[in-house]
N, C-alpha and C positions, 0 to 999 in steps of 0.2 A: 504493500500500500504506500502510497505517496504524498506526503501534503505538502502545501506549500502557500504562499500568496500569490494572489492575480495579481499580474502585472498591469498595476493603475498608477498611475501618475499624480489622483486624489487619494488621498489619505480612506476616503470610503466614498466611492464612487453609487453606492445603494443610493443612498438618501436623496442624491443627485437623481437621478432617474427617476425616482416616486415622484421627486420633487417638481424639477423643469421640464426632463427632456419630453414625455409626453402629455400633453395636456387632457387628454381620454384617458384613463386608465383600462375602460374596455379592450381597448384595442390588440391586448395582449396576444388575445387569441388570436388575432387575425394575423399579428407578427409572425406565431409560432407556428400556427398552421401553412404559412405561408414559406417560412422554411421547410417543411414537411416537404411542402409539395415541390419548395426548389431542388431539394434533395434526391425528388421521386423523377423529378424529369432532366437531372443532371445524369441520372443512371439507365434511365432511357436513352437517351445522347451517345452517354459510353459505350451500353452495349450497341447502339445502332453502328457508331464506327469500329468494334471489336476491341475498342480496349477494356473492355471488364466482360473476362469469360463466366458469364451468369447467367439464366434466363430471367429478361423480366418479367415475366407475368403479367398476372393484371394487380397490379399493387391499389394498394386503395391508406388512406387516413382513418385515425380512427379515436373518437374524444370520448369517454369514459368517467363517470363522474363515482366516486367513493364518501359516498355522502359522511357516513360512519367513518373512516379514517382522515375526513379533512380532505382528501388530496383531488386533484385536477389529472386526468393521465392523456398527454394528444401522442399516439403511436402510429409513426412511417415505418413504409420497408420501402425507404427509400436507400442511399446509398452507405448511410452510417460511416461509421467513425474509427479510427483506431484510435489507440491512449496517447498518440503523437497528435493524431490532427484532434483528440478534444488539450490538448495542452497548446495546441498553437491556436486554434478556430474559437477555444471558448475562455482561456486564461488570458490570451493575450488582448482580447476584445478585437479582435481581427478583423476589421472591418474592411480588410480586404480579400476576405474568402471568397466570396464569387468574381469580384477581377480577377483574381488570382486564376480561378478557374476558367475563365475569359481568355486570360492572357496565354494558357495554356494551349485552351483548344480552340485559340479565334477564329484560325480560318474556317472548322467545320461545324463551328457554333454557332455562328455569325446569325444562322438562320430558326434557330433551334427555341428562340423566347427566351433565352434564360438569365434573367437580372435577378439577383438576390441580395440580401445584406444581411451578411454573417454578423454575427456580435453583435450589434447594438439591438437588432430586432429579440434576437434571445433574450438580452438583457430588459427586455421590460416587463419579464417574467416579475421579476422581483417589485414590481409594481402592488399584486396582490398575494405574492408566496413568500412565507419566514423562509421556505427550505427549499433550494429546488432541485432533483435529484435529473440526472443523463443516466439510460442505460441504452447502452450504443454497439453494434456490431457490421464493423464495416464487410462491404462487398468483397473484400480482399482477405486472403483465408488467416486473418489474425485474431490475435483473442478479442474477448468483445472485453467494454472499458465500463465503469460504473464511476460519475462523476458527483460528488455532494457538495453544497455549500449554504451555507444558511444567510447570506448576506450579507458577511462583512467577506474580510480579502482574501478569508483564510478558506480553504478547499481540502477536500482528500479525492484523490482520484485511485480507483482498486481496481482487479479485476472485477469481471461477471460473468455470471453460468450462463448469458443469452446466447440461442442456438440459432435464432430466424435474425437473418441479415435486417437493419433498418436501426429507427433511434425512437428509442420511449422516455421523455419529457415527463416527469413528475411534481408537481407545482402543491406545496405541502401549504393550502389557503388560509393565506392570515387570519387575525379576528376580524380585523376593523372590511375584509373583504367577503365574508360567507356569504354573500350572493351568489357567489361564481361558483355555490355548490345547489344551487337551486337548477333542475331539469329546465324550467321555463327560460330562464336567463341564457343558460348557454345555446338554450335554440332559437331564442331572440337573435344572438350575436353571428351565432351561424348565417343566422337565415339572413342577418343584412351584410355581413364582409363577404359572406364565404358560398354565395348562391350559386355562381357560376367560377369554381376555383377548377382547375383543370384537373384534378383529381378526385375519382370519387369520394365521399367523407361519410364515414359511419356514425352514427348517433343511436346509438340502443337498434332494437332491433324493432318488428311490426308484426301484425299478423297477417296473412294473405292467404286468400282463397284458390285452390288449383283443380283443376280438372284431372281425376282418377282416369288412370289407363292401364284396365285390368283388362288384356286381353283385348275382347270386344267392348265397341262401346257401352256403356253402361245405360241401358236405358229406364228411365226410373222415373214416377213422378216425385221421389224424393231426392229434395235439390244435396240432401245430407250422401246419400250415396253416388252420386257421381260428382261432387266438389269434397275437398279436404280441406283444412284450413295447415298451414305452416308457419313457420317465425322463418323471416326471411330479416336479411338484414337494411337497417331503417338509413339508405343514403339521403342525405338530406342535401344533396345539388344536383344540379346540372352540368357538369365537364365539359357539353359542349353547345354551347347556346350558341342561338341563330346569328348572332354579329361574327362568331369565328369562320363562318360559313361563304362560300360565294353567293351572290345574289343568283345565278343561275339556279342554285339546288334549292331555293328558297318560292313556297307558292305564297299567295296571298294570306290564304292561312294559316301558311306558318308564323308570318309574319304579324298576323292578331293574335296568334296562341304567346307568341312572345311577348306581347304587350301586356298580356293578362299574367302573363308571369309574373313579371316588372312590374306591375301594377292591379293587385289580386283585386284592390278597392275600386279599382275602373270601372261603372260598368259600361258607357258610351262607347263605341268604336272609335279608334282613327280615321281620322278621316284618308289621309293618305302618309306613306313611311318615305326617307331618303336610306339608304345604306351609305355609307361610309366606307370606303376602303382605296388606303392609299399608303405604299411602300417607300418614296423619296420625294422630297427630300426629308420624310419624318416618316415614322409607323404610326398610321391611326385607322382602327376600324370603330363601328358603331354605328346604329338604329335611331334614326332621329324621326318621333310619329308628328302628324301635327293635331291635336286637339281641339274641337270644336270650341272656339272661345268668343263667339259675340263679342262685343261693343265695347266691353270695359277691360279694365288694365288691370284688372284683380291678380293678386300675386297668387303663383301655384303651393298649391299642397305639395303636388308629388314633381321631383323636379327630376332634372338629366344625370344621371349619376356616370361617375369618371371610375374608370376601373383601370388599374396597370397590371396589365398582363395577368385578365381575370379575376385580380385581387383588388373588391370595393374599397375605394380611397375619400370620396367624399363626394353630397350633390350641391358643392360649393363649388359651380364651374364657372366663375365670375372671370373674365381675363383669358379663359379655354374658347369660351363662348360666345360670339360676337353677343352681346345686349340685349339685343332685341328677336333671339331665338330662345333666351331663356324660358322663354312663354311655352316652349314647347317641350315634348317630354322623349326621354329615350336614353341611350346607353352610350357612353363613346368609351375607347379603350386604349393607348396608348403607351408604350414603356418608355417613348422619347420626354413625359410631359416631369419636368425636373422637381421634386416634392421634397422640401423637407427633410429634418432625421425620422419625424411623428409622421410622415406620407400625410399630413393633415392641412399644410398648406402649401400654396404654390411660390415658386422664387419667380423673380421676374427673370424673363428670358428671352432672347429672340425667338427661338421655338415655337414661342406660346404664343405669339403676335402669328406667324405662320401658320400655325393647326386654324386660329382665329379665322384667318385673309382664307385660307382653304374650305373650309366651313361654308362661311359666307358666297365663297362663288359656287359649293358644291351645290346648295340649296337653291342658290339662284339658277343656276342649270336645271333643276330639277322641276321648277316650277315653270321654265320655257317650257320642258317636256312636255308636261300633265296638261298644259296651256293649247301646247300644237296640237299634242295627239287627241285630246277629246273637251275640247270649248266648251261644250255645253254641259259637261261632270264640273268644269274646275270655275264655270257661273255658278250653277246651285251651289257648291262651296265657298263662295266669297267671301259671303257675308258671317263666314265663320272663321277667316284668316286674313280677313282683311286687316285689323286691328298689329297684326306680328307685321306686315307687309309692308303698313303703311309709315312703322314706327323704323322698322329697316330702313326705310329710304330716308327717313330724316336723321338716324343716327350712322351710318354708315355709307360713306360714299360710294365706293365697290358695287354695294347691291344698287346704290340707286341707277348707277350708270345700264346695270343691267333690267332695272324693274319697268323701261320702258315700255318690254317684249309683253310682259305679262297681267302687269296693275291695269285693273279693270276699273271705270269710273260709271257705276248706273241711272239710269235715269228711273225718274218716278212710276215709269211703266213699265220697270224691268228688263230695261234694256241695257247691254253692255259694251262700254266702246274702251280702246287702249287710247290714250295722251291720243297718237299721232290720227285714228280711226276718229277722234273728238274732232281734231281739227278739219281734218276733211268733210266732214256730214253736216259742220255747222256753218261752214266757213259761208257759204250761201247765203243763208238765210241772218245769222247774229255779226258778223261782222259791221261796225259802227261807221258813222259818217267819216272819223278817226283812221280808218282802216283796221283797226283792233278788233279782233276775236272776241265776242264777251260771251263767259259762259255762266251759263244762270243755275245757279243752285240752290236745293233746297235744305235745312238741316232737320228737319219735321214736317213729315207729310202730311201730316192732320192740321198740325197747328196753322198751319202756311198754304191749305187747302184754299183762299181764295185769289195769292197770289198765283198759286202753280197753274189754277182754271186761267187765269187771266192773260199768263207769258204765252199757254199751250190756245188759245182764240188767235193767238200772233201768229202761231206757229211754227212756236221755239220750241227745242228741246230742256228741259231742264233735271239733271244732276240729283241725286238724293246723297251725300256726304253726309253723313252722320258722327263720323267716331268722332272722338272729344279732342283727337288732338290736328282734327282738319285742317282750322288754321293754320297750324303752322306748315303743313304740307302745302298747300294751295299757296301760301307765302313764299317759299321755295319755290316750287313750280314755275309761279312768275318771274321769280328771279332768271331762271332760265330761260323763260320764253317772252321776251322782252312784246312780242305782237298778240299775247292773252290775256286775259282777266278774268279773274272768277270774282262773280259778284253776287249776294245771295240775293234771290226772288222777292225777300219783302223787305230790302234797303231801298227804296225810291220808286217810284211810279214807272210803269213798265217803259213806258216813251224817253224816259233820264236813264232808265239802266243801259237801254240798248239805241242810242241818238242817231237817227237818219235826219235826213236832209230836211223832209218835210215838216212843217210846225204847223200846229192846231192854230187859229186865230181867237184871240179871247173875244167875249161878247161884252166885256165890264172895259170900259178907259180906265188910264191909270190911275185917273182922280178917281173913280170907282172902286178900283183895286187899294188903294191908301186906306180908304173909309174902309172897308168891309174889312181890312188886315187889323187896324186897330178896335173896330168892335169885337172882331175874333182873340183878340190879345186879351182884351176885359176879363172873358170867361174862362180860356184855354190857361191850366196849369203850366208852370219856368220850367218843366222837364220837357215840354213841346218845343217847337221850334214850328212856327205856321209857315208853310210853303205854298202858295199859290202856284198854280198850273191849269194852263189854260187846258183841257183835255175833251177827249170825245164827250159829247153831252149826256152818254150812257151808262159811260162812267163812273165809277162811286162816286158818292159827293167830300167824303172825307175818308183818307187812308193814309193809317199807320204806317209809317217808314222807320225802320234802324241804320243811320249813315253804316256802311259796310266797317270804313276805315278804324271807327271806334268798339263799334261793337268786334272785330275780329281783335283788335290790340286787347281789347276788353277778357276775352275767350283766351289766349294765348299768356296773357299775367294770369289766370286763372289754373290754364293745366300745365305750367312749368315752364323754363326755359325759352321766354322769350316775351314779347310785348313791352313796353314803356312799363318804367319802374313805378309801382303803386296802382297801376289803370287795374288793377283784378276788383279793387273797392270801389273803383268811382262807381255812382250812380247811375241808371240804365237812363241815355237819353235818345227821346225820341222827334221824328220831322211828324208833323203833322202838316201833309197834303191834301191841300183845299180845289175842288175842282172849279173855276171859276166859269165852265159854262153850263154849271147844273142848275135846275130849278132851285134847290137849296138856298146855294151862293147867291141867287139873287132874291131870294124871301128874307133870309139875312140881313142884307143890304134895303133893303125897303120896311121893314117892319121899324117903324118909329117906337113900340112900346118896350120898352127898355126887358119887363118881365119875359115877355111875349119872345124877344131877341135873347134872352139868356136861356130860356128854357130850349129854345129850338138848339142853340150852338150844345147845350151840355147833352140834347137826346143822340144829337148827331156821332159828338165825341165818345159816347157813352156806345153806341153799337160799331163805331170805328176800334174800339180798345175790344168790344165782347168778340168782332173777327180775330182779333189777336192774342187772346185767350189772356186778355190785362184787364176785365173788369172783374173784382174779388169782393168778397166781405161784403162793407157797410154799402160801398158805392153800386154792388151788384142788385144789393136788397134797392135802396131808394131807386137807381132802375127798374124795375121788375114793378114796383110799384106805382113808379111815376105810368111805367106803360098802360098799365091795367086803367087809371085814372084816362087817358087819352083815349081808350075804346069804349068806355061805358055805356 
């Protein structure tokens, strides 16, 4: 037997490790089992190029809980250890065992997956174990090693009677940790690091029903004599999910069953998936679904989770992920993506900026596709992706460059046109005295129901933009398209949104327009703004107008990043446009009795606000009232 001290450079390197190095203390399991399996497919490796005369088998993991003794047991048969390499790989904290093994077999490894980290990942053992015991027997015909230490520097390393090649971990569970002796617990932890680890993982065992084959079929109506039941053993992953996969061997349903995997709580479909898969200049595979998300920016429950090479690392892919794909759900896997000693966060990297830029054009390709190959699947979807799409193009230049191809813009009739298909269809009919494009849009189809009847008598088309951060899209937009404008349907009188040549002739002189603007001044509330307009005589007689300019800077101080500083609080103002060749305007202007003249202006303004869904409360009641008094 042998003791000795680890080689630490702190005086007691335990306290350190409980203390800083990892911030989870869960994670333990996921280190160690993660060793298991670098170990199980390092000997895979070997035997594939003949340097370890062994058979591998079908080797499998195996965690083990000893409620009654305290202890944690995770057991590989994978390549194990001599009393050499547990003296050099676990005294010396060797955090160079897997380079090391890198550096050996690079050329024929190269392609094989294999990143590990010896040392520090064992050591977070001692995070929840006073004691942790190694009983090891490596693939090479030496004795097997048995290694103890209870967490300070001091060790004994002995032999062991072990006869089956591989390494059994023993983790003797503190007090302040006996969670990690509860069955619930370790199948929590399994089932979120360790779902899709490349080797299979044992956890207790199951029972299963099999079909008896005595001879001839059994035919019975008792289901007891021709099923048995067995204890079969209880794997609890999958070794080879759908992202390790090519998209060719992959059906559509496979590609839902993996979702429902990744996401047992789901019950909605995807609407549609991207694959991922890309070898230089980085390794990155993974399943990205898009999620039916409507209109609002609600943050996700179940988010994209990052896994290195099988092994869950975290679904904090801030910086992996371009922004505005977070909204979506699914798998990415990468061993290039640089983590951490705790695999818990990310360093910054060039790398990371690259998987980002590649992400984002992979996605944008992929929605060319769904866009070319069948229009009218990726219309009825819009209005469920629009919200990631639209927010892509104002957060990222990349996709916007490409979102020409595919961003759809609808009209209130359900029609769907791209940017450049908008300009050609309208250019006809909305282009102004100006030579400018005006496209007319609506943000509520109901509420804004008598301006949209009114553009479509023109024989305009008009826009339904809804999501909350329009503004600032449409702001952009224009920046670019120095000959468009989007202007919504109830900022101004249809004739001022879209100005041709021709002008209505007023019926009122200006001396008539003075008088009638300052009696309409008497009555009308300082949030109006009276606008006369001489307009068709059919015309409403008063309408509600929102100048565009304020109400868009208004909406844009409201959902972030952008508008004039403070305009999110200013007060809603509005034009109130007076028609001055309606019979109205001129009863107005001729009624000498002052009563008689306030009442008409306040019935008028009072159904000009109930079109705009602005007359509320007290003002709605005293209308309602004042009406019923005028039909008696």
């Amino acid at each position: 037997m042998a003791t000795g001290q680890i080689n630490v450079s702190v005086e007691n390197i335990f306290p350190l490790i409980k203390k800083f190095l990892y911030s989870d203390h869960e994670i333990f399991l996921r280190e160690l089992i993660s060793n298991g399996t670098d170990a199980t497919l390092k000997l895979k490796h070997l035997t594939s190029i003949g340097e370890a005369k062994v058979e591998y088998g079908n080797p499998i993991l195996e965690v083990k809980i000893d409620k009654e003794g305290k202890k944690l047991h995770i057991i590989d048969q994978g390549l194990g250890m001599t009393a050499d390499e547990v003296e050099k790989y676990i005294n010396q904290i060797a955090f160079s065992g897997a380079e090391e093994f890198l550096e050996k077999y690079k050329d024929s490894a190269k392609d094989s997956g294999i990143i590990g980290h010896f040392g520090l990942g064992f050591y977070s053992a001692f995070m929840v174990a006073s004691k942790v015991e190694i009983i090891t027997k490596s693939y090479k015909d030496e004795p097997a090693a048995h290694w103890i230490c209870d967490g300070s520097p001091e060790f004994t390393l002995e032999p062991a009677d072990k006869t089956t090649r591989g390494t059994e971990i023993i983790l003797h569970i503190a007090e302040d940790s006996l969670e990690f002796l509860e069955e619930y617990k370790i199948k929590e932890l399994l089932n979120r690091y360790n779902k899709f680890m490349p080797v299979p993982i044992k956890f207790g065992t199951r029972k299963e029903k099999i079909e008896q084959k005595k001879g001839e079929f059994v035919e019975s109506e008792n289901k007891d004599e021709i099923f048995t039941e067995v204890e079969v053993d209880n794997i609890i992953n999958n070794p080879n999910p759908a992202w390790t996969k090519q998209p060719t061997e992959l059906t559509d349903a496979d590609y839902k069953d993996f979702y429902r995997e990744v996401y047992p709580m789901q019950f909605e479909e995807p609407l549609f998936h991207i694959h991922l898969n890309v070898d230089y200049p980085f390794n990155l595979t993974g399943i990205l679904y898009f999620p039916k998300l409507g209109s609002d920016l609600q943050i996700q429950k179940d988010k994209i989770q990052l896994y290195q090479n099988q092994v869950y690392v975290t679904d904090n892919v801030e910086g992996i992920v371009p922004e505005f794909l977070t909204m979506l759900k699914g798998v990415i896997d990468s061993p290039d993506i640089p983590l951490n000693v705790s695999r818990s966060g990310l360093q910054a990297d060039g790398a990371v900026k690259k998987i980002s830029n590649y992400i984002t054009r992979k996605v944008a390709d992929k929605l060319k596709s769904l866009f070319t190959e069948n229009r009218e699947d990726f219309e009825q979807k819009w209005n469920d992706i629009k919200i990631v799409l639209e927010y892509g193009m104002l957060s990222e230049d990349k996709f916007y460059e490409k979102a020409g191809a595919f961003v759809l813009y609808p009209t209130v009739d359900n029609k769907y046109f791209t940017l450049e298909e908008l300009k050609e269809n309208l250019k006809e009919n909305q282009t102004d005295k100006d030579g400018k494009l005006v496209v007319l849009y609506a943000g509520n189809k109901e509420a804004q129901h008598s301006y949209i009847e009114i553009a479509k008598e023109k024989g305009y088309e008009v826009l339904l933009l809804d999501s909350p951060i329009i503004s600032h899209l449409i702001q952009k937009i224009e920046g670019d398209n120095k000959d468009l404008t989007f202007v919504r349907v109830d900022s101004d009188h249809i004739d001022n949104l879209i100005k041709k040549e021709e002008t209505t002739i007023s019926k009122l002189s200006d001396t008539e327009k003075e008088s009638l603007k300052a009696s309409l001044e008497t009555y009308i509330p300082k949030a109006y703004t009276v606008q006369l307009e001489a307009l068709d005589s059919n015309a409403a007689p008063f309408i509600i107008t929102q100048p565009e300019f304020m109400r868009r800077m208004k909406e844009m101080s409201q959902s972030g990043g952008g508008g004039m500083f403070g305009m999110g609080n200013m007060p809603e103002m509005y034009n109130l446009v007076v028609n001055t060749n309606s019979d109205l305007a001129s009863n107005i202007l001729n009624t000498e009795d002052k009563t008689t003249q306030e009442g008409l202006v306040k019935q008028a303004l009072d159904l000009a606000k109930l079109s705009q869904n602005l007359l509320k409360g007290e003002e709605l009641t005293a209308f309602v009232k004042r009406s019923f008094d005028l039909i008696k």
